[in-house]
mmCIF file of the C-alpha atoms, coordinates in Angstrom:
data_MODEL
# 
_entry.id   MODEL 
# 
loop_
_atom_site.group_PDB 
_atom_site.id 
_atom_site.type_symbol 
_atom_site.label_atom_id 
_atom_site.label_alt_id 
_atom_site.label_comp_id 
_atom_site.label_asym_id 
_atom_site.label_entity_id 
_atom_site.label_seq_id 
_atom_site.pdbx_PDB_ins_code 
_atom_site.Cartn_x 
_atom_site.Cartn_y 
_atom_site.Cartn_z 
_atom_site.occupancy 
_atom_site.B_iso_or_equiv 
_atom_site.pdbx_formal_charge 
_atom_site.auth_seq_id 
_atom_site.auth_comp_id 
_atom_site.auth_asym_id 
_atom_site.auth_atom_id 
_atom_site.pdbx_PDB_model_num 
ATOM 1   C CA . UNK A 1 1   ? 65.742 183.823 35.833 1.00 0.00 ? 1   UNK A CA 1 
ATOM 2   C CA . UNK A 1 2   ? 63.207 181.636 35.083 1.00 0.00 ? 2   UNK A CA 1 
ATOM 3   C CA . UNK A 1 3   ? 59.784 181.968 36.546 1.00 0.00 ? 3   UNK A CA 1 
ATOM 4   C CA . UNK A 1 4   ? 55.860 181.457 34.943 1.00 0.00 ? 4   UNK A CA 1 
ATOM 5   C CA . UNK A 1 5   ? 54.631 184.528 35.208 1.00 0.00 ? 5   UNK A CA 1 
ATOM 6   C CA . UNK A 1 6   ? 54.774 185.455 31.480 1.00 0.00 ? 6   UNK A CA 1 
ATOM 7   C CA . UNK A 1 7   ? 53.162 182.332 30.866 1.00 0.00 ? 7   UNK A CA 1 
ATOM 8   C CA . UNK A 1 8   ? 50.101 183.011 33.162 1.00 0.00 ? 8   UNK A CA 1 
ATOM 9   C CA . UNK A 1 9   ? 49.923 186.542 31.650 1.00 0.00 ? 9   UNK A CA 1 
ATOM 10  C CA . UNK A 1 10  ? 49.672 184.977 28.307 1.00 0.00 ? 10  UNK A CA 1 
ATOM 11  C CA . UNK A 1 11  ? 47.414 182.346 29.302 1.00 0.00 ? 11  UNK A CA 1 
ATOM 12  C CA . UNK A 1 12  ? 44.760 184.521 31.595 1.00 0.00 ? 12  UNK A CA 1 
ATOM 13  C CA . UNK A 1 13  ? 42.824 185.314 28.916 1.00 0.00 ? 13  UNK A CA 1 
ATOM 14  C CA . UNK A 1 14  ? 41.883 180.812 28.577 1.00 0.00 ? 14  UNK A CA 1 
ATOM 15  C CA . UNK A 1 15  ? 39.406 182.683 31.390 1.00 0.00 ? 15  UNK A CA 1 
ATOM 16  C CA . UNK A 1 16  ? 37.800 183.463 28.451 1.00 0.00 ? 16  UNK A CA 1 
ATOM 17  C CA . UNK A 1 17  ? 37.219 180.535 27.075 1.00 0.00 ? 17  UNK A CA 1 
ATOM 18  C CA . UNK A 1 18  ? 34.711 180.054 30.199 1.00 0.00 ? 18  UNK A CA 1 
ATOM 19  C CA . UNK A 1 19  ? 31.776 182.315 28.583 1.00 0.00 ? 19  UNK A CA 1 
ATOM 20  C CA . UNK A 1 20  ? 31.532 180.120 25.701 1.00 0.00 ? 20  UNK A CA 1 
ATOM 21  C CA . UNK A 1 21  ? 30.201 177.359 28.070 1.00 0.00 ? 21  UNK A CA 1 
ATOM 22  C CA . UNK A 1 22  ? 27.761 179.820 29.807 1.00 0.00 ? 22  UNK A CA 1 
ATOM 23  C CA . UNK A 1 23  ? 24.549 180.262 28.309 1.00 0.00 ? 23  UNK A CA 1 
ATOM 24  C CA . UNK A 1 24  ? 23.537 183.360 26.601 1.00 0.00 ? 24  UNK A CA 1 
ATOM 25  C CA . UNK A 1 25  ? 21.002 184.348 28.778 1.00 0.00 ? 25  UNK A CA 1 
ATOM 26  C CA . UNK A 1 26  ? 23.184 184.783 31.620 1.00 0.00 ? 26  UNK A CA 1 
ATOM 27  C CA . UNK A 1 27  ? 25.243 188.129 29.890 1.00 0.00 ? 27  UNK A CA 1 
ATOM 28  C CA . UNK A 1 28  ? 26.369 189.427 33.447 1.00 0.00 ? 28  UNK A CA 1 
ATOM 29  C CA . UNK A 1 29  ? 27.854 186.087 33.906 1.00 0.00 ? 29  UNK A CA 1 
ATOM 30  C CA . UNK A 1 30  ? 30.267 187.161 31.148 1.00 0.00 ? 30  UNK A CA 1 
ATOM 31  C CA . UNK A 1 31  ? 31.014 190.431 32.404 1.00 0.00 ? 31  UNK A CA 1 
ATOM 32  C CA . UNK A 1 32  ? 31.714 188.521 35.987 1.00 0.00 ? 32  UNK A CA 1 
ATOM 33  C CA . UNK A 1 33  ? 34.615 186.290 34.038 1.00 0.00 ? 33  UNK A CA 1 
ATOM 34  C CA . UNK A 1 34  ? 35.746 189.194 31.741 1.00 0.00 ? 34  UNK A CA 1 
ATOM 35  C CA . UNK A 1 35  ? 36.028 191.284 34.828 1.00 0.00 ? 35  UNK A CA 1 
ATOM 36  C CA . UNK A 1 36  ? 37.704 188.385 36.905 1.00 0.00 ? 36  UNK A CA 1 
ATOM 37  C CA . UNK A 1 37  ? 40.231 187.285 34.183 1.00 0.00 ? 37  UNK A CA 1 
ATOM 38  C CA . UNK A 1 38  ? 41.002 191.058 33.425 1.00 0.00 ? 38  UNK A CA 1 
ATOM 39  C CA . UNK A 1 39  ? 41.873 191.950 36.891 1.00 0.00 ? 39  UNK A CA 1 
ATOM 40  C CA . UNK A 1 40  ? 44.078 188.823 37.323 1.00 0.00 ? 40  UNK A CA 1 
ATOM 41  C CA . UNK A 1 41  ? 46.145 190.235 33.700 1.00 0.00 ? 41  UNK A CA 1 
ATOM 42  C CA . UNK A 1 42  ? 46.584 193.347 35.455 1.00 0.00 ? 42  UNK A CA 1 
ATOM 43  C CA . UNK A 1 43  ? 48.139 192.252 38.704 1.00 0.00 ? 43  UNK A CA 1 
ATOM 44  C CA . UNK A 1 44  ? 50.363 189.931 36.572 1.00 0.00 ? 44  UNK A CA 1 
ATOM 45  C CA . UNK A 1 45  ? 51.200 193.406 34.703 1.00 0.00 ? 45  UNK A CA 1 
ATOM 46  C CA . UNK A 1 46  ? 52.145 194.983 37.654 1.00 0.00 ? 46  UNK A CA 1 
ATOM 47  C CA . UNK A 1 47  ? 53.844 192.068 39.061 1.00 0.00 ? 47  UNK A CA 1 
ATOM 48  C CA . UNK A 1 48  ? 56.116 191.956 36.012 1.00 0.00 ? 48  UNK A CA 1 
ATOM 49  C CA . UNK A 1 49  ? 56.553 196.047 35.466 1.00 0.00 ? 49  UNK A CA 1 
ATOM 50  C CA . UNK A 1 50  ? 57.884 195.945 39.025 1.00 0.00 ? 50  UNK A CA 1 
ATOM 51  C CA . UNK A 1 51  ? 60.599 193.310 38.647 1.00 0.00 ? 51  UNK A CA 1 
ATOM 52  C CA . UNK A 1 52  ? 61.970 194.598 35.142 1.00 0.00 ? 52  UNK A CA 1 
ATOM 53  C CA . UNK A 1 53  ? 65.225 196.566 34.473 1.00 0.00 ? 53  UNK A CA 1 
ATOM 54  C CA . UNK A 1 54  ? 65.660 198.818 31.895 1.00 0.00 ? 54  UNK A CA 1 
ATOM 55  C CA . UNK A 1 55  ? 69.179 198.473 32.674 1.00 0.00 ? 55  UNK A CA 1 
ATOM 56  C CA . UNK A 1 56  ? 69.311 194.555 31.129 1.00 0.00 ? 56  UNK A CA 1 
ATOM 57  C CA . UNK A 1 57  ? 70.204 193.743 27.833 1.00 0.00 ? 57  UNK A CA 1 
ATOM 58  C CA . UNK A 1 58  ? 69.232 189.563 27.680 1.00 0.00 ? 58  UNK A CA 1 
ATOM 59  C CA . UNK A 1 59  ? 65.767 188.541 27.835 1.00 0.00 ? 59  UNK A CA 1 
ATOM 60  C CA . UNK A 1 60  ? 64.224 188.809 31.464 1.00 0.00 ? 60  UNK A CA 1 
ATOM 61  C CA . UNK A 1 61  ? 61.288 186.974 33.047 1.00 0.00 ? 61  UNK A CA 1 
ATOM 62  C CA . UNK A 1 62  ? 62.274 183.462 30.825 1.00 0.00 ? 62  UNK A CA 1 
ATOM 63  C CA . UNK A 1 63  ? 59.718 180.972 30.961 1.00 0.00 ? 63  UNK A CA 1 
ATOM 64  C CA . UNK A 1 64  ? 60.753 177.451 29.567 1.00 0.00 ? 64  UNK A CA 1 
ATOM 65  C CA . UNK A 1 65  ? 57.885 174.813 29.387 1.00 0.00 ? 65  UNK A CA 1 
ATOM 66  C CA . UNK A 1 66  ? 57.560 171.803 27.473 1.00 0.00 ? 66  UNK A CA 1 
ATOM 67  C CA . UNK A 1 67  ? 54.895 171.427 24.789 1.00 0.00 ? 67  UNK A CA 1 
ATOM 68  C CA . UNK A 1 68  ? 55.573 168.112 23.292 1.00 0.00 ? 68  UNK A CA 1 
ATOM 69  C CA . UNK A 1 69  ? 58.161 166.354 25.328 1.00 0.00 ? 69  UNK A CA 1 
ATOM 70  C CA . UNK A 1 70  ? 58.043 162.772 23.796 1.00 0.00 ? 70  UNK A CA 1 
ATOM 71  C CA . UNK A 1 71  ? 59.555 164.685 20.346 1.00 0.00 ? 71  UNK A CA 1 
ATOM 72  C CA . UNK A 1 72  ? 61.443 167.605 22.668 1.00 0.00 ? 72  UNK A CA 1 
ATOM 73  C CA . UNK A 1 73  ? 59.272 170.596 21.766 1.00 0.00 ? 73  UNK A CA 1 
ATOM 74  C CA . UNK A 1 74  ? 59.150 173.474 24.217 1.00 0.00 ? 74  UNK A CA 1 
ATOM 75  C CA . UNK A 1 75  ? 57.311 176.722 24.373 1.00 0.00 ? 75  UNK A CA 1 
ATOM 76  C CA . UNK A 1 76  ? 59.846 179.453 25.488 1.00 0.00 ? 76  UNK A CA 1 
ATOM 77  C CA . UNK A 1 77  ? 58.714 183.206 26.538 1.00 0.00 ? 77  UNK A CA 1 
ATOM 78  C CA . UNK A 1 78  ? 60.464 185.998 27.307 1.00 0.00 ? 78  UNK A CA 1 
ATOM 79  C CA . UNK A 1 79  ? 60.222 190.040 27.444 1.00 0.00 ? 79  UNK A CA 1 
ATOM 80  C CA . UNK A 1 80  ? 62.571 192.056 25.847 1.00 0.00 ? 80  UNK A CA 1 
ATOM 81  C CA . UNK A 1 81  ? 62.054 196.201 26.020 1.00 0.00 ? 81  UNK A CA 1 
ATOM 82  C CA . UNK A 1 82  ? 59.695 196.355 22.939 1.00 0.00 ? 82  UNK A CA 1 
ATOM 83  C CA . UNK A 1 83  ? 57.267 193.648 24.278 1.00 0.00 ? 83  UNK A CA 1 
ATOM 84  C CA . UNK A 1 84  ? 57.481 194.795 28.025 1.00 0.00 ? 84  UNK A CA 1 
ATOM 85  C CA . UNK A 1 85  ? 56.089 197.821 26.590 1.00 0.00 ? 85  UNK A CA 1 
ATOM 86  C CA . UNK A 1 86  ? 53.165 196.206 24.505 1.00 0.00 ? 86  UNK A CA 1 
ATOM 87  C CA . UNK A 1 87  ? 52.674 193.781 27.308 1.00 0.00 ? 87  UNK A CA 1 
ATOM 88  C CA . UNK A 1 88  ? 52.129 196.887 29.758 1.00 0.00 ? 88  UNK A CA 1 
ATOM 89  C CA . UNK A 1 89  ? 49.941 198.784 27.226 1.00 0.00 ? 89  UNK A CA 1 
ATOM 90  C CA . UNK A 1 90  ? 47.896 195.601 27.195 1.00 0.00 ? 90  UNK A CA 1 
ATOM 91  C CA . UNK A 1 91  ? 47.270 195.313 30.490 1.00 0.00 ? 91  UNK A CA 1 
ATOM 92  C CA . UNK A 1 92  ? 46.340 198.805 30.619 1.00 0.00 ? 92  UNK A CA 1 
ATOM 93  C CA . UNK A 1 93  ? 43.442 198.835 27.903 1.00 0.00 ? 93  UNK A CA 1 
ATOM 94  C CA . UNK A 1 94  ? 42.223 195.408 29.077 1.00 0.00 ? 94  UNK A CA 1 
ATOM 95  C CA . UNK A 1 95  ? 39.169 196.691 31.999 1.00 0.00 ? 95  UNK A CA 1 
ATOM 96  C CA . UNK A 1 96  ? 38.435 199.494 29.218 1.00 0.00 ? 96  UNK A CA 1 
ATOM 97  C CA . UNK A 1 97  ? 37.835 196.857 26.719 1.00 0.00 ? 97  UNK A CA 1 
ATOM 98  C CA . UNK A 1 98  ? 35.478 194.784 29.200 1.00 0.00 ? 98  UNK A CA 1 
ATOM 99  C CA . UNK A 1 99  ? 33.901 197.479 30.540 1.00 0.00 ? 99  UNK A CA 1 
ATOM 100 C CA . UNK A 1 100 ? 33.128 199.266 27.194 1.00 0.00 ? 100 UNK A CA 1 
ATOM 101 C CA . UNK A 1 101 ? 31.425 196.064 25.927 1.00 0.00 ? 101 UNK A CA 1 
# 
């Protein structure tokens, strides 16, 4: 099965990369983005802890894109049982994180 989603979950966070261009003065601003990016790593969480099975012993949620094509270089993701449990765990402490700071 191959679908993005992993990739957007590992990307979301390029959100972040949004409060460098904001100036410092407007700190809420940050919070807004944190906030924004965090919520949309969480539904992609959910998203993907819904559709796994435990019961699977291959890779699930495959995501095949190419990096470099001209020299065929690809990016590859996929969740086995120890990552879809650090990828869950991440998604949980995320809002805590932004909130905190």
């Amino acid at each position: 099965m191959l679908t993005p989603i992993i990739t957007l979950f590992t990307t979301c966070a390029a959100g972040i990369a949004l409060l460098f261009a904001l100036p410092h003065n407007l700190r809420r601003s940050y919070q807004t983005v944190g906030l924004l990016t965090v919520f949309i790593a969480v539904y992609l969480g959910c998203v993907i802890y819904s559709g796994f099975s435990l019961d699977a012993l291959q890779f699930q949620f495959l995501s095949e894109t190419p990096w470099l094509p001209e020299i065929g270089i690809e990016v590859n993701f996929g969740l086995d049982g120890i990552s879809f449990i650090f990828l869950v765990l991440t998604a949980l402490l995320f809002p805590f994180c932004v909130l905190a700071s």
